[in-house]
C-alpha positions in Angstrom: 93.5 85.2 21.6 95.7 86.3 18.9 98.6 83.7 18.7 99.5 84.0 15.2 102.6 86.0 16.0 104.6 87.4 19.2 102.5 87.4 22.3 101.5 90.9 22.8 101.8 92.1 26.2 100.7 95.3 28.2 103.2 96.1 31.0 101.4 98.6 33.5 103.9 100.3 35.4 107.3 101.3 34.3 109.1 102.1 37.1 112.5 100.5 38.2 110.4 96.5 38.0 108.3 97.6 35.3 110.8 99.0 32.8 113.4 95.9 33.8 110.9 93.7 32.6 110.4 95.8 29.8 113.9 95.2 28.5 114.1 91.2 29.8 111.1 91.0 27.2 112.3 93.1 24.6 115.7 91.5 25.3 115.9 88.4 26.0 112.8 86.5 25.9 111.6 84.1 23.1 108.0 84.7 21.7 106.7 87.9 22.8 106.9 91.4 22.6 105.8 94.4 24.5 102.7 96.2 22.6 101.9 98.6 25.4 102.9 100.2 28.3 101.2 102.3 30.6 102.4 104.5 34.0 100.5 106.9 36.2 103.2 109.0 34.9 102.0 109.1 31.6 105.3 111.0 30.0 107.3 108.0 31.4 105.4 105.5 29.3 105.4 107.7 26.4 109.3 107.6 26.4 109.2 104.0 26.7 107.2 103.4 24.2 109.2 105.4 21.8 112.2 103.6 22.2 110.0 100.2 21.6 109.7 99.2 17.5 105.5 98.3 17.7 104.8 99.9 21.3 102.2 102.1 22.4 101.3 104.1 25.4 98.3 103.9 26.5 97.3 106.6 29.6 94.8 104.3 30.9 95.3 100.7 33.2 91.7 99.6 32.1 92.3 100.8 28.3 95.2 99.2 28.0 94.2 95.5 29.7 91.0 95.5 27.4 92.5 96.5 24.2 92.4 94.3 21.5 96.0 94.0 20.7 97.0 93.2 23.8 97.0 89.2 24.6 98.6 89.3 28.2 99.4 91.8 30.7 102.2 92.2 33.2 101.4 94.2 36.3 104.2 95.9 38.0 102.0 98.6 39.4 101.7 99.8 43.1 100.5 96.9 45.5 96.9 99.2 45.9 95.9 99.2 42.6 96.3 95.2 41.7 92.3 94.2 42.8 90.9 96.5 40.5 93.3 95.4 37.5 93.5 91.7 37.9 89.3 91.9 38.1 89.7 94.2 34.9 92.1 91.3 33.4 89.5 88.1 34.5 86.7 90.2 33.1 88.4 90.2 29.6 89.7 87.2 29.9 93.7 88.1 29.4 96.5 86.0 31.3 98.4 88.1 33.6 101.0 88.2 35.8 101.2 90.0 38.7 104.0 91.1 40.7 103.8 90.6 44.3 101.2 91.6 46.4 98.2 89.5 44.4 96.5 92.7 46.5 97.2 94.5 49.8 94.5 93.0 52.0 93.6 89.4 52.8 89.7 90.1 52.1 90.7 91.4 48.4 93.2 88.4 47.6 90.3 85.8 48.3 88.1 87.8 46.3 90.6 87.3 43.4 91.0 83.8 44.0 86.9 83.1 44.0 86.4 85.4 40.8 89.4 83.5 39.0 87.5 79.7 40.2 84.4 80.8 38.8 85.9 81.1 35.7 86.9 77.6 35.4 90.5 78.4 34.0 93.2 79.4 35.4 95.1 83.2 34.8 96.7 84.6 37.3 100.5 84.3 38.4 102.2 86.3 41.4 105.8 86.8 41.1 107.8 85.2 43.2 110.5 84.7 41.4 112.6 82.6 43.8 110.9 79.9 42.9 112.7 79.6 39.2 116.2 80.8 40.8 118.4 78.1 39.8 119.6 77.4 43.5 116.5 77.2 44.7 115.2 74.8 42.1 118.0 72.8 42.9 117.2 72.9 46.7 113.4 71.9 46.0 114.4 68.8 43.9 116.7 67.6 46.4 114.2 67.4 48.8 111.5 66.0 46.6 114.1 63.0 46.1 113.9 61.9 49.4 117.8 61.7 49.8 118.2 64.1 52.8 114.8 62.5 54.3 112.3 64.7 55.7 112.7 68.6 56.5 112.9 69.2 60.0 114.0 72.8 60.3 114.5 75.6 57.8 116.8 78.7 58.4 116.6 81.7 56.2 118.4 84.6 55.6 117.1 88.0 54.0 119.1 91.2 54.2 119.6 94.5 52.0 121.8 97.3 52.5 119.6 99.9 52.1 115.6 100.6 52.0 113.9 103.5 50.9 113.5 106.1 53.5 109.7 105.9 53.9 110.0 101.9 54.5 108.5 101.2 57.4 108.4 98.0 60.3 104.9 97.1 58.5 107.1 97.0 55.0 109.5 94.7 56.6 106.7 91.9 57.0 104.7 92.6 54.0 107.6 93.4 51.6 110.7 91.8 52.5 109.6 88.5 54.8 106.8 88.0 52.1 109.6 85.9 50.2 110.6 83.7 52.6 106.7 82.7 53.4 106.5 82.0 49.9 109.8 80.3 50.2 108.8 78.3 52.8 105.6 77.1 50.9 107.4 76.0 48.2 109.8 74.2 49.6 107.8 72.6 52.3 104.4 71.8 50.3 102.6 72.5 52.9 100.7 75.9 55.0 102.1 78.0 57.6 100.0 78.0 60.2 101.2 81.1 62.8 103.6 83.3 62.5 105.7 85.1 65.7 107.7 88.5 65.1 110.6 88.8 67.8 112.1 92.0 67.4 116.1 92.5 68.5 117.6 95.7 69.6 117.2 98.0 66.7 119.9 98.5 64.2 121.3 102.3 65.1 122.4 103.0 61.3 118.5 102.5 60.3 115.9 105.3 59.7 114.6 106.2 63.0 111.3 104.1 64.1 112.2 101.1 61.9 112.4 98.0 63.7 115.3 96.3 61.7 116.6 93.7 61.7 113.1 91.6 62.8 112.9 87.7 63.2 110.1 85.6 62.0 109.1 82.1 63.6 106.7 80.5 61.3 105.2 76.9 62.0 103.7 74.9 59.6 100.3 72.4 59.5 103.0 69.3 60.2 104.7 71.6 63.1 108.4 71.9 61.0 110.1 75.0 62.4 111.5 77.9 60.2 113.2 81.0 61.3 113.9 84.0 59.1 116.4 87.1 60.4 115.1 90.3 58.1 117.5 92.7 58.6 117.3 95.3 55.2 119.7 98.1 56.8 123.1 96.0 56.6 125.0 98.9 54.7 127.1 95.6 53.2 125.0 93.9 50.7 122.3 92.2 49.3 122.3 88.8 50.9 119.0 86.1 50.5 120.3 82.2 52.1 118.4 79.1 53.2 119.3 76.1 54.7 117.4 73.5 55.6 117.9 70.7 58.0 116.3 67.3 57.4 116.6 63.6 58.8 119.4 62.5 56.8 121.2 66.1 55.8 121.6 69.0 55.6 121.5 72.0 52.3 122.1 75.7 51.5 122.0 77.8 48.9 122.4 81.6 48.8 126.9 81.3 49.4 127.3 82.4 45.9 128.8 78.9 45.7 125.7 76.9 44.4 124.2 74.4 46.4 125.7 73.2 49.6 125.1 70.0 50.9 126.1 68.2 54.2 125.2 64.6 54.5 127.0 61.0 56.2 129.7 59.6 56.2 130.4 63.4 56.9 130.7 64.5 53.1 130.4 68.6 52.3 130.5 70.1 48.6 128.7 72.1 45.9 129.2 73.2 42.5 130.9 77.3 42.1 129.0 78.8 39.8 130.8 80.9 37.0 129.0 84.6 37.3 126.5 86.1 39.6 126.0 89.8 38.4 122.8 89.7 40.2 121.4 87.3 42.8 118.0 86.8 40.9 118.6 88.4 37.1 118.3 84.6 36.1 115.6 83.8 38.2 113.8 86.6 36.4 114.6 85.7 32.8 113.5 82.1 33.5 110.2 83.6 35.2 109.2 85.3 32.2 110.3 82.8 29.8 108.1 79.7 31.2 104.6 82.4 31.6 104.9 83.3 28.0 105.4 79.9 27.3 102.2 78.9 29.7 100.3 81.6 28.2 100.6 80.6 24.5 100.0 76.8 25.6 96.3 78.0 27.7 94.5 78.5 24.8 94.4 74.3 24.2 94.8 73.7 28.1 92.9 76.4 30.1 95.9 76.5 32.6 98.1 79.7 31.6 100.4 80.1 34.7 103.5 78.1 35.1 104.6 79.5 38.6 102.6 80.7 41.8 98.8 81.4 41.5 96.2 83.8 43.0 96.1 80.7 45.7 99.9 81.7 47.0 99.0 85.2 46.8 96.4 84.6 48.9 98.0 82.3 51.4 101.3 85.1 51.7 98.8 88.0 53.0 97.5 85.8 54.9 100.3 84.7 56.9 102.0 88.4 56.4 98.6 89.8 58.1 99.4 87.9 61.5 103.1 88.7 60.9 102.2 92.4 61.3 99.6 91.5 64.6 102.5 89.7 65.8 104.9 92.6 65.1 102.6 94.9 67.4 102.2 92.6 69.8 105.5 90.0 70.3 103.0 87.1 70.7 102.6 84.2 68.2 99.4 84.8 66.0 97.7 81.9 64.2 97.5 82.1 60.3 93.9 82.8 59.3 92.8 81.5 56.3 89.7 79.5 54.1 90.2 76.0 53.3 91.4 75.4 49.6 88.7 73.1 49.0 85.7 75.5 49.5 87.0 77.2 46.8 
């Protein structure tokens, strides 16, 4: 891999996530560049490109991962067309990191997985970019300490004012609730093991047929409870919190206040936090920071993620697939998945 200069990434679709991180890289983040971008609108990525000192547009996905000046890739294409590309990306061997879904189906996320293990090193990231928010980082180290004793119960949050008008109920599970199983992962260390869909009375302001706001009851391999209202029709604002409950305390984040925390003799504070233009802007910066980083340190140390792996994409769709059977059918569904260790 050429490391002698800027790593040179391929971003492959420049639409609203695409372009964004176009400009974060271009922008504001230390040791790379973008060499070439690619769209299924091919005109779009020829604009781009132009306004890119060093940038190319190349018209094809599969060119543009397998040319030679390209050291990494950045997928922020459509959800269907991630199999194909992240196989294209193991095959030549580039780092790459994928914005969430690792693939639409549960079948082609483990077949990612097991064609990334045979290769003995380690390339893929999925996006979930909560996990470098700053509040959330916070959260997660407080309950690695210990000092609010073991997580009990974990509430969550998630709710936009507005959707595109071809989201659908399905779209709610696998698009929106897909954060807070990822959330829950990561701040839990541990599998959800079934997943139950309750589904209020319908929010009248919402696209007619979308069944908004839904609530998600996971359980996880230890039996901890977390709920999560999804409600992405508020018409107020874009609102993502979490709170969990442990032995000893209490914490939440997502107030726009920092980290909250509750614990004895009866003691409740946080830290305000100076700006918030947007809720994850900074979670996003950080994201792309520490992969490039990763990605310049694999070539001595094989491992060239710094984040969530094919593994967590896998383990979402999984638990997002019996969200959806549980959406159709009100009744808890057990998470289906392979062991880890017959990877």
């Amino acid at each position: 891999m050429h490391m002698s200069n800027d790593l040179r990434i391929a971003v492959l679709g420049v639409g609203m996530m695409g372009a964004d991180h176009v400009a974060r890289i271009t922008s504001k983040i230390a040791g790379a560049r973008v060499a070439v971008v690619n769209d299924f609108f091919a005109e779009k990525a020829e604009e781009l490109a132009a306004t890119i000192p060093g940038c190319r547009a190349i018209a094809d996905p599969f060119e543009a991962i397998a040319d030679p000046e390209v050291d990494a890739v950045l997928l922020a294409t459509p959800g269907p067309t991630h199999e194909k590309q992240l196989l294209a990306c193991l095959e030549h061997g580039k780092p790459v990191l994928c914005e969430k879904p690792l693939t639409t189906e549960v079948e082609t996320s483990l077949a990612v997985v097991k064609a990334e293990a045979a290769l003995g090193k380690t390339l893929i990231q999925v996006g979930f970019m909560r996990r470098f928010d700053n509040e959330y980082a916070e959260l997660k180290a407080l309950i690695d300490s210990g000092d609010i004793g073991r997580p009990l119960v974990v509430h969550c949050a998630h709710r936009n004012p507005a959707v595109p008008p071809n989201f659908s109920s399905e779209m709610i599970v696998k698009d929106s609730l897909v954060h807070e199983v990822d959330v829950t992962r990561f701040l839990l260390d541990e599998e959800i093991t079934s997943v139950q869909i309750i589904k209020p009375s319908a929010n009248a302001n919402a696209p007619e047929g979308l069944q908004d706001p839904q609530i998600a009851i996971f359980a996880t391999e230890s039996g901890r409870h977390v709920d999560a209202e999804v409600f992405v029709t508020t018409g107020v604002a874009y609102e993502v919190r979490t709170e969990v409950v442990a032995e000893l305390g209490s914490a939440q984040i997502g107030l726009d206040v920092g980290l909250v925390r509750k614990s004895k003799p009866g003691s409740w504070g946080g830290t305000i936090t100076p700006s918030f233009k947007e809720r994850f802007g900074q979670a996003y910066d950080t994201e792309i920071q520490r992969w490039v980083n990763a990605v310049v340190a694999g070539a001595e140390t094989g491992n060239y993620i710094d984040g969530p792996g094919a593994w967590d994409g896998y383990a979402a769709a999984a638990v997002c697939e019996a969200g959806v059977k549980s959406l159709e059918t009100g009744e808890r569904v057990a998470v289906e998945m392979v062991s880890r260790s017959s990877i």
